[in-house]
N, CA, C and O atoms as CSV, one atom per row, in Angstrom:
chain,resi,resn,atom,element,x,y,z
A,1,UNK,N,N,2.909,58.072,54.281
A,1,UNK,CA,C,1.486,58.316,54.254
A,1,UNK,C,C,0.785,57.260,55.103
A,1,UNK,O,O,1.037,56.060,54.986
A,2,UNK,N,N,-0.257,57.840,56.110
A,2,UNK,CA,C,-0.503,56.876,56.835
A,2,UNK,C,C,-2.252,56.354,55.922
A,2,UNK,O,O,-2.770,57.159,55.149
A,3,UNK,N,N,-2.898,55.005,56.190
A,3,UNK,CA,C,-3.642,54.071,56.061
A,3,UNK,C,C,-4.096,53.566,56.608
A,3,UNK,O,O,-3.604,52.870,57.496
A,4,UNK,N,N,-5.939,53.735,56.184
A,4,UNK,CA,C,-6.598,53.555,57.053
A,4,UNK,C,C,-7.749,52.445,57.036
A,4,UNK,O,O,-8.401,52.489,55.993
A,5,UNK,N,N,-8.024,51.775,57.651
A,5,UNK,CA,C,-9.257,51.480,57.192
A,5,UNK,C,C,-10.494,51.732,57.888
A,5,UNK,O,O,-10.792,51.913,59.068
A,6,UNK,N,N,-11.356,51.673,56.392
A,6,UNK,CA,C,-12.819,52.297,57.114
A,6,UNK,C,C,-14.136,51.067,56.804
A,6,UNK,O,O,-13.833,49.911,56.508
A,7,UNK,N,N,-15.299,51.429,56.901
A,7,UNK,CA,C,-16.498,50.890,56.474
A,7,UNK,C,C,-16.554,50.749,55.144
A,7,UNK,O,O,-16.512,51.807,54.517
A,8,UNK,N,N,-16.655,49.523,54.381
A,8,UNK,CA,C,-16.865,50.205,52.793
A,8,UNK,C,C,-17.861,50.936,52.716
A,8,UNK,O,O,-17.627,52.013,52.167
A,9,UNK,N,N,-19.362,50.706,53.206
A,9,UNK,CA,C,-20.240,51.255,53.190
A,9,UNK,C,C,-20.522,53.256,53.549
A,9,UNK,O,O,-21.192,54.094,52.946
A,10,UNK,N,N,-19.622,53.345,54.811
A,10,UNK,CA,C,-19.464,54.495,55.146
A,10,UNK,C,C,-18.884,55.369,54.193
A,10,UNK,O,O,-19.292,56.521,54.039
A,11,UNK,N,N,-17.601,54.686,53.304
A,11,UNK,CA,C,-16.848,55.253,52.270
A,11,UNK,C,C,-17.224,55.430,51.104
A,11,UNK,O,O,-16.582,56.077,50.277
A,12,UNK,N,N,-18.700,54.679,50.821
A,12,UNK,CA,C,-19.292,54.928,49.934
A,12,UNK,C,C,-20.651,55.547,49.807
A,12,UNK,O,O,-21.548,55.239,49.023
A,13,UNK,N,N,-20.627,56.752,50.995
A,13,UNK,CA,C,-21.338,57.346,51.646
A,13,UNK,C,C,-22.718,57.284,51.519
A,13,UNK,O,O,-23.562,58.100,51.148
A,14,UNK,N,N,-22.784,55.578,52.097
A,14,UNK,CA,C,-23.927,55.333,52.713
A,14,UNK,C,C,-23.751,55.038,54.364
A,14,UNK,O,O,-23.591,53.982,54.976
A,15,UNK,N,N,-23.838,56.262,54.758
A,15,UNK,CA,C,-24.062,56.328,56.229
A,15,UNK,C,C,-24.927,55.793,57.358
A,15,UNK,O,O,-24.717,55.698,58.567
A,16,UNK,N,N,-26.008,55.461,56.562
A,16,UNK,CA,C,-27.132,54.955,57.657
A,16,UNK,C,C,-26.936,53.597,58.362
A,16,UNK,O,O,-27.635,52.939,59.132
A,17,UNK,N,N,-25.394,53.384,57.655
A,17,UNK,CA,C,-25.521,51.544,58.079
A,17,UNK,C,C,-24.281,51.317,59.055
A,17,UNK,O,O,-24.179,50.545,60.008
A,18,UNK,N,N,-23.300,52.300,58.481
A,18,UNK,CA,C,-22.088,52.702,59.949
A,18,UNK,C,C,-21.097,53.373,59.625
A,18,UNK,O,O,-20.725,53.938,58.597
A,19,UNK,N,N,-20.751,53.253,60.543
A,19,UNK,CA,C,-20.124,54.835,60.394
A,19,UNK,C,C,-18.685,54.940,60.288
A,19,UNK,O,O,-18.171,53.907,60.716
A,20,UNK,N,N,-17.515,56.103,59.734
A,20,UNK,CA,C,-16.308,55.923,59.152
A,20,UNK,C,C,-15.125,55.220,60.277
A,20,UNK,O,O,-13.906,55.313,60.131
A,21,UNK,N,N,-15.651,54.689,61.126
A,21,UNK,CA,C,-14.559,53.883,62.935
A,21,UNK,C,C,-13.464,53.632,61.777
A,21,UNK,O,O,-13.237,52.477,61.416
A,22,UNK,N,N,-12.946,54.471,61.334
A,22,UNK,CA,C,-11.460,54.418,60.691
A,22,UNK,C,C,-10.128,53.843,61.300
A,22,UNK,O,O,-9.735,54.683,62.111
A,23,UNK,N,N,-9.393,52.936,61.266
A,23,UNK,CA,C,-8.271,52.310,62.130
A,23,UNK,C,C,-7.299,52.428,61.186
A,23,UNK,O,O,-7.274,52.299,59.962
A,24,UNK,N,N,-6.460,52.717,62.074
A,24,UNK,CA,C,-4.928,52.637,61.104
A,24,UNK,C,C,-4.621,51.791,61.015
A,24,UNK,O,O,-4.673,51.000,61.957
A,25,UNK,N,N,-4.041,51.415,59.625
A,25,UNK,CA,C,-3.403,50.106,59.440
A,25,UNK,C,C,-2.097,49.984,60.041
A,25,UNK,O,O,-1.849,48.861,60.480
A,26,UNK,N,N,-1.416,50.651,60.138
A,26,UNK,CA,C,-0.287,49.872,61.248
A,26,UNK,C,C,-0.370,49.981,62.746
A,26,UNK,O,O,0.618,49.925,63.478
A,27,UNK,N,N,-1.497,50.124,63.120
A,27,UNK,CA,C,-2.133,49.477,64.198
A,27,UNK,C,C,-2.738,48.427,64.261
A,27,UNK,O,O,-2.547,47.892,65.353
A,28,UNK,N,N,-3.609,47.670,63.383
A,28,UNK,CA,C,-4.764,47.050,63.236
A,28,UNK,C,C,-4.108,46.129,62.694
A,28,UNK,O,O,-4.661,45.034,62.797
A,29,UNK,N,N,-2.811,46.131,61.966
A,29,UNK,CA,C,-2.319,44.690,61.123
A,29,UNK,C,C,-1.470,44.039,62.052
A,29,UNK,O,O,-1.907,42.902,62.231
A,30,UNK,N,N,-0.362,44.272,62.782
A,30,UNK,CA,C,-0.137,43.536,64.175
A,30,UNK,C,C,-0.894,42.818,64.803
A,30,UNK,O,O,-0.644,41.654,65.115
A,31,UNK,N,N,-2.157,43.575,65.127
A,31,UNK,CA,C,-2.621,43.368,66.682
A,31,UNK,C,C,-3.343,41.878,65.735
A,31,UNK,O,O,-3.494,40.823,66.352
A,32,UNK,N,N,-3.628,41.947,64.640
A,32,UNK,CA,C,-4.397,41.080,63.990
A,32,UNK,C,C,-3.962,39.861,63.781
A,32,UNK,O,O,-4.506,38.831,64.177
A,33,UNK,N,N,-2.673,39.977,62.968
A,33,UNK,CA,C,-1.619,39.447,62.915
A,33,UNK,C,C,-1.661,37.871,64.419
A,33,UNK,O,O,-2.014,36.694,64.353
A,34,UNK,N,N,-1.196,38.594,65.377
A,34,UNK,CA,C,-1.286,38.368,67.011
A,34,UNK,C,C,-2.163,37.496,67.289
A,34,UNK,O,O,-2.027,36.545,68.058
A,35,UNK,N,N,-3.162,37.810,66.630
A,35,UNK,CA,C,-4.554,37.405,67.450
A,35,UNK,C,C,-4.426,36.056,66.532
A,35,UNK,O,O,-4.642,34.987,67.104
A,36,UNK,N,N,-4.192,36.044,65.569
A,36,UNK,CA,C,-4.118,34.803,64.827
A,36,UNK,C,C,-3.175,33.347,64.551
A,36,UNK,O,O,-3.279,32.244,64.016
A,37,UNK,N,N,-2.091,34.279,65.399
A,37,UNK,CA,C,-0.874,33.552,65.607
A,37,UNK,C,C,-1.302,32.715,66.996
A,37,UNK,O,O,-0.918,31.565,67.213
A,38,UNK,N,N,-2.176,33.497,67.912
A,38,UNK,CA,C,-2.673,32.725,69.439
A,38,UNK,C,C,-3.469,32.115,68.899
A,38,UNK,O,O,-2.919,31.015,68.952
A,39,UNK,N,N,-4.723,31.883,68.201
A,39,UNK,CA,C,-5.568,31.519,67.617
A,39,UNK,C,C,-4.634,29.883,67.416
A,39,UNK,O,O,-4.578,28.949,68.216
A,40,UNK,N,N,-4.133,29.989,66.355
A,40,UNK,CA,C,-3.401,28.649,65.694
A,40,UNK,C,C,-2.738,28.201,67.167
A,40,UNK,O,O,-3.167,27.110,67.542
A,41,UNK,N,N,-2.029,28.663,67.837
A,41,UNK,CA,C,-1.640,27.932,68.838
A,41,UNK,C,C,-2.304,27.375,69.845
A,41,UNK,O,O,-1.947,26.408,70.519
A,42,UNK,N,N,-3.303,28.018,69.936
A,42,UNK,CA,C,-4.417,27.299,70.956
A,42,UNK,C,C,-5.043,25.937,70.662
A,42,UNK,O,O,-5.337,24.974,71.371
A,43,UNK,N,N,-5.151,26.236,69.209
A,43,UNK,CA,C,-5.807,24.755,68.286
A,43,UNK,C,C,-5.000,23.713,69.216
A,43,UNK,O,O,-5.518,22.797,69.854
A,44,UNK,N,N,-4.079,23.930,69.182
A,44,UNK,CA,C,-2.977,22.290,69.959
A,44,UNK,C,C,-3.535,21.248,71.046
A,44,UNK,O,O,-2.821,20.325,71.440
């Protein structure tokens, strides 16, 4: 089953504030992942 994430707000269908930009989580947890691993290494 795939997983997604959304707006809480959108999901709790209050729309006026943004909207469902749904990302899959095994897209979005890598790339994140990544970004944080360069992050800490840059600190050096």
């Amino acid at each position: 089953m795939l997983k997604y994430y959304v707006c809480e707000a959108w999901k709790n269908n209050v729309t006026n504030i943004c909207r469902s930009n749904a990302i899959r989580t095994d897209y979005a947890d890598p790339y994140v992942l990544n970004k944080i691993v360069e992050l800490l290494h840059n600190e050096h």
